[in-house]
C-alpha positions in Angstrom: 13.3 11.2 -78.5 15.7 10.5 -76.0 19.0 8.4 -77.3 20.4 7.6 -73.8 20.1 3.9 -72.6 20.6 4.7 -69.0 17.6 6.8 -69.2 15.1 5.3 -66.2 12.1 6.5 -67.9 12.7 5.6 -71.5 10.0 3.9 -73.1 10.7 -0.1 -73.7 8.4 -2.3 -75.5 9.3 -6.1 -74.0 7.5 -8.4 -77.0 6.8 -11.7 -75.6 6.9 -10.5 -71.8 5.1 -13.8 -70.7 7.8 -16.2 -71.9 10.8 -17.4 -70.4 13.3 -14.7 -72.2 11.0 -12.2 -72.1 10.2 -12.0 -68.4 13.8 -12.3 -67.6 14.2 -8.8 -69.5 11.5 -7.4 -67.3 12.5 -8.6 -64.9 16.0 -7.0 -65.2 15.1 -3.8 -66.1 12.2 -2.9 -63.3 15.3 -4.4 -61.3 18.2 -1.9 -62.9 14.7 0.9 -61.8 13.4 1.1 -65.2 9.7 2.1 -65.0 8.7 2.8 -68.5 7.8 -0.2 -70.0 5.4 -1.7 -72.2 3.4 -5.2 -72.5 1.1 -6.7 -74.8 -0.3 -10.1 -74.3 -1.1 -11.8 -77.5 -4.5 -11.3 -76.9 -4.1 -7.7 -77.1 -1.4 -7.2 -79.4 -1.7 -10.3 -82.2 2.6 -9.8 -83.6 1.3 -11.9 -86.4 -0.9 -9.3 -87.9 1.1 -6.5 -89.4 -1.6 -4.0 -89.3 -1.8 -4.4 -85.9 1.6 -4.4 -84.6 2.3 -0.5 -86.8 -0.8 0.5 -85.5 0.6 0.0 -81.9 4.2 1.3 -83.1 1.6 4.9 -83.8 0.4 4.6 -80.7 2.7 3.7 -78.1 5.8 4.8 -79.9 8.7 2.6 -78.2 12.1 4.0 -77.9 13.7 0.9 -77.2 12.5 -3.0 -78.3 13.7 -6.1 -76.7 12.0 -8.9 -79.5 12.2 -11.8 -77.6 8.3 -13.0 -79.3 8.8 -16.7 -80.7 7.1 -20.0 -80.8 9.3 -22.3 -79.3 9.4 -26.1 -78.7 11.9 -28.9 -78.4 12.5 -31.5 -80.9 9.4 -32.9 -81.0 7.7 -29.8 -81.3 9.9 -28.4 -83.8 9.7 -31.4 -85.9 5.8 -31.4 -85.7 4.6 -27.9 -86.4 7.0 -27.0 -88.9 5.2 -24.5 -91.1 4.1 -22.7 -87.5 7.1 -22.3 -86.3 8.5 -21.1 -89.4 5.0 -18.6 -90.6 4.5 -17.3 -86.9 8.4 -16.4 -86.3 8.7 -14.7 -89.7 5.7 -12.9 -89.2 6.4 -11.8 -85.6 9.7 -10.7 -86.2 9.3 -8.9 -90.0 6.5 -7.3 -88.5 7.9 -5.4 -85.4 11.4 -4.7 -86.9 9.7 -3.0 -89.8 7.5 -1.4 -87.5 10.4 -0.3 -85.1 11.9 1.1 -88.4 8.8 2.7 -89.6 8.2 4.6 -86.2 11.8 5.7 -85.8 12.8 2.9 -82.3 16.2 4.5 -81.8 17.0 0.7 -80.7 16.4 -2.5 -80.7 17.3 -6.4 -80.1 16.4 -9.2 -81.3 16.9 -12.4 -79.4 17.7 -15.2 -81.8 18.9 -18.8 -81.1 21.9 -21.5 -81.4 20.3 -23.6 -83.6 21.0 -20.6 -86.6 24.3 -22.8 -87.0 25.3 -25.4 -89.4 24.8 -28.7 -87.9 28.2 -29.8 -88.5 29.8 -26.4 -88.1 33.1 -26.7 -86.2 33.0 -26.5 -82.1 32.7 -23.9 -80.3 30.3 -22.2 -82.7 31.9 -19.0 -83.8 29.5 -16.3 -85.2 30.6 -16.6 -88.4 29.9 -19.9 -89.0 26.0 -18.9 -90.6 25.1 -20.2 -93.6 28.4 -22.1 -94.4 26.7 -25.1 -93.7 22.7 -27.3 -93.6 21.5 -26.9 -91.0 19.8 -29.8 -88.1 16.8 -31.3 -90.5 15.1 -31.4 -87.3 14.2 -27.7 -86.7 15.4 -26.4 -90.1 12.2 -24.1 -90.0 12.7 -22.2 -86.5 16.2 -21.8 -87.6 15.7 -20.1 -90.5 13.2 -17.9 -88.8 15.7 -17.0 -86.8 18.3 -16.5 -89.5 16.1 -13.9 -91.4 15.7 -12.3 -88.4 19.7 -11.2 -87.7 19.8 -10.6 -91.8 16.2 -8.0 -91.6 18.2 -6.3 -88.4 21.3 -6.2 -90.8 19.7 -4.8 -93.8 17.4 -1.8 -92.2 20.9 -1.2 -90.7 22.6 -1.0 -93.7 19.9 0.6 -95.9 18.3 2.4 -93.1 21.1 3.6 -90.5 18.9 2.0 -88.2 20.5 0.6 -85.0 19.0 -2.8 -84.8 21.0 -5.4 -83.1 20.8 -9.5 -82.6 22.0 -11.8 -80.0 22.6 -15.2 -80.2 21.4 -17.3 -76.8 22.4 -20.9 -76.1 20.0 -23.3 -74.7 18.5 -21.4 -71.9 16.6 -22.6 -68.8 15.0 -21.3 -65.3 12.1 -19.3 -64.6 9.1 -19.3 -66.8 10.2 -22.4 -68.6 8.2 -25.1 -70.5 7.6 -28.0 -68.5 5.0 -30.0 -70.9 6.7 -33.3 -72.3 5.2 -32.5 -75.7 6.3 -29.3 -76.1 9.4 -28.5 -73.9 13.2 -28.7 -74.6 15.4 -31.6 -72.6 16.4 -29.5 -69.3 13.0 -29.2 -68.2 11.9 -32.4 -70.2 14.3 -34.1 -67.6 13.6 -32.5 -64.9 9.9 -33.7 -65.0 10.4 -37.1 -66.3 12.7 -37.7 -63.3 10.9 -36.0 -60.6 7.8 -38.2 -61.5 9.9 -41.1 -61.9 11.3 -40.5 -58.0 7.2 -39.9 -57.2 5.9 -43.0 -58.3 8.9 -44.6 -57.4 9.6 -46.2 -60.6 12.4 -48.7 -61.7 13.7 -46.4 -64.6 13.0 -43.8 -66.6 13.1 -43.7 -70.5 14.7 -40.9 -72.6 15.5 -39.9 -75.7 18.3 -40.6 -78.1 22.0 -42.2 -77.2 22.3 -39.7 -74.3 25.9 -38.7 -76.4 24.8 -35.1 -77.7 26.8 -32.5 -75.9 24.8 -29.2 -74.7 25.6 -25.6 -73.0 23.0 -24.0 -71.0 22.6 -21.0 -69.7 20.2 -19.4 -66.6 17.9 -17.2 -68.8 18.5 -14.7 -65.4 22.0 -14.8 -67.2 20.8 -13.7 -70.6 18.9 -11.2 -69.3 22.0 -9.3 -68.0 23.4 -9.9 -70.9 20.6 -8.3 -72.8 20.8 -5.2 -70.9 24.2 -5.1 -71.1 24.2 -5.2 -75.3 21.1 -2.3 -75.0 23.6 0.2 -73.4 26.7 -0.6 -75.0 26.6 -2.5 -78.5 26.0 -0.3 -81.8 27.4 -2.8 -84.2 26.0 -5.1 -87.1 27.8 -8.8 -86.0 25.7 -10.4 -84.6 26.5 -11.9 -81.0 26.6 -15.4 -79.4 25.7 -15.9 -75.5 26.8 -19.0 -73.7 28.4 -20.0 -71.1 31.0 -21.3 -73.0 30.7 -24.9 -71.3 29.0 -28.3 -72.1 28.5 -31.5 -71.3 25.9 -34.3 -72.7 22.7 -35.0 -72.6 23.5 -38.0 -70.1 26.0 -36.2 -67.6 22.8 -33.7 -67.4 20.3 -36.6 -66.6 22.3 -37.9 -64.1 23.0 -34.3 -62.4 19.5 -34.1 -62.4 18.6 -37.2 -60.5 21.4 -36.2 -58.2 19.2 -32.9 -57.8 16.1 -34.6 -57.6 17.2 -37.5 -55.3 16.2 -40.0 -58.0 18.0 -43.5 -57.7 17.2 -45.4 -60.4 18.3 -46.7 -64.0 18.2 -44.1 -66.8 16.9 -46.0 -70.2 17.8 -44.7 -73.3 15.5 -45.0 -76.2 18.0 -44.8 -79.2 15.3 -45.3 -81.7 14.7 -41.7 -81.1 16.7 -38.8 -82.8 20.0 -37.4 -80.8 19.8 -34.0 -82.8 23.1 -31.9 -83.7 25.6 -33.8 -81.8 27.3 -31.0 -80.5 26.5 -27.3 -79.5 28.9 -25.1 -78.1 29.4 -21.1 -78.1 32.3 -19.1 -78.7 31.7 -16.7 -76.4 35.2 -14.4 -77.0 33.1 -11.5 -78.6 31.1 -11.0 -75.9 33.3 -11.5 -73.0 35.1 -8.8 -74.8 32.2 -7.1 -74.8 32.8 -7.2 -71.0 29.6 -9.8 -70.1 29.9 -13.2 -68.5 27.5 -15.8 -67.3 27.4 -16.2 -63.4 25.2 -18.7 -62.5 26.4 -22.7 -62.5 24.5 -25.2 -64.0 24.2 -26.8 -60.8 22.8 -24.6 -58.5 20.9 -23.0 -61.4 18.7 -26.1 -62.0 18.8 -26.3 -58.0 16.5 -23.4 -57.7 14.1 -23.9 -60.4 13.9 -27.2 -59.3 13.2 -25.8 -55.9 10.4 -23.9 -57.2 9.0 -25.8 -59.6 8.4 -29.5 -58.2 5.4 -28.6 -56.4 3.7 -28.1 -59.6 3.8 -31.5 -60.7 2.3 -33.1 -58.0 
């Protein structure tokens, strides 16, 4: 089995290739001339079924795993199907990192989230802020998902030798993304409810919460580098945080956006609904020393997907 990470033709198994994170890593690594990787859709590969995820581990026999499988949703979401998005992302994740154990992956990552902090942990979120704290009622059941996730890559490393690894991502946005108002997280919530807004020519548009909630984001082309980058270098338990290390609230990112979108009028804000944690920021010093950094400003980021998403909603 080769054990080199700059090897072209090792074999990579990308779970969750269709989504956002996922296609980002493919992305990267048929750009960095990797040619050796594999994809399941969920209609061929069901992660949720444990007899079928080792069966696929026997056959294909991954050398390297990027887990980047998860149902995801915003607040609303999260808040809704809270026994899904806790069953599925236990079930996805237990299943392939046993199976990447089982079947000898000489390496993998798992791609967990912010929201595994405290909701009142101290700003910028340091990585060893988990579990000193509750965490945001609000999507308590993705987050500890997510947390058993970095603690099943810690323990087949520590009982196993096995060289799992996790990584933190901020909010993430840009290709791929979730653009359905039920379902998707504020960036692209906003971007939709504005451009229609400017389409209809409408006096106002309503959003959520005070507009006071301060949030980093980060171009999932970003993350995807960043991915790559832990793959060939990083061999250690601690897990790691990726941000951008900047933030600014909710309403300083609605009104970017109509800047973006050419949108003129009022912004309303509904404060009947929930704000979330009020804050979320990364300490990013352990991976900057890890010799990574996010290139792409928040600006022109949501400049180009705006760019090429806005036809869609016409």
């Amino acid at each position: 089995m080769s054990q080199n990470p700059l090897d072209l033709e090792t074999k990579i198994f990308v779970a969750g290739h269709r989504g956002m994170v996922g296609s980002a890593i493919v992305r990267r690594l048929k750009s960095q001339g990797f040619s050796n990787i594999i994809t399941r859709t969920r209609d061929e590969l069901d992660l949720t079924n444990q007899s079928e995820v080792l069966d696929f581990f026997d056959r294909e026999k991954p050398e390297q795993v990027y887990l980047a499988a998860a149902k995801v949703g915003g607040i609303h979401a999260n808040n809704t199907f809270r026994a899904q998005f806790l069953y599925e992302n236990l079930m996805m994740e237990a299943n392939v990192i046993h199976a990447a154990w089982r079947h000898q992956t000489s390496k993998l990552l798992f791609l967990g989230s912010s929201c595994i902090y405290p909701k009142m942990a101290a700003q910028p979120l340091v990585e060893d802020a988990l579990l000193t704290g509750p965490l945001e009622p609000t999507n308590e059941p993705y987050a500890i998902a997510k947390i058993a996730g970095i603690k099943l890559c810690e323990t087949y490393r520590h009982q196993y030798g096995a060289n799992f690894i996790s990584a933190m991502p901020t909010n993430l946005y840009g290709p791929g993304d979730n653009y359905d108002l039920e379902t998707s997280h504020v960036l692209p919530a906003l971007i939709r409810k504005i451009h229609v807004a400017k389409e209809t020519d409408a006096n106002e548009v309503q959003l959520w919460g005070t507009g006071s909630p301060k949030r980093e984001f980060l171009h999932v082309d970003d993350l995807a580098r960043a991915c790559t980058h832990l793959m060939e270098t990083y061999n250690e338990a601690p897990w790691v945080n990726i941000g951008t290390g900047q933030d600014l609230s909710i309403k300083e990112l609605a009104e970017m956006i109509c800047e973006i979108v050419g949108y003129q009028g009022q912004l309303s804000w509904d404060t009947s609904k929930p704000d979330g944690t009020p804050r979320k920021l990364m300490d990013v010093s352990r991976v900057h020393g890890l010799g990574w950094k996010a290139e792409i400003p928040l600006r022109q980021g949501i400049e180009s997907v705006y760019a090429a998403v806005k036809g869609e909603f016409e």
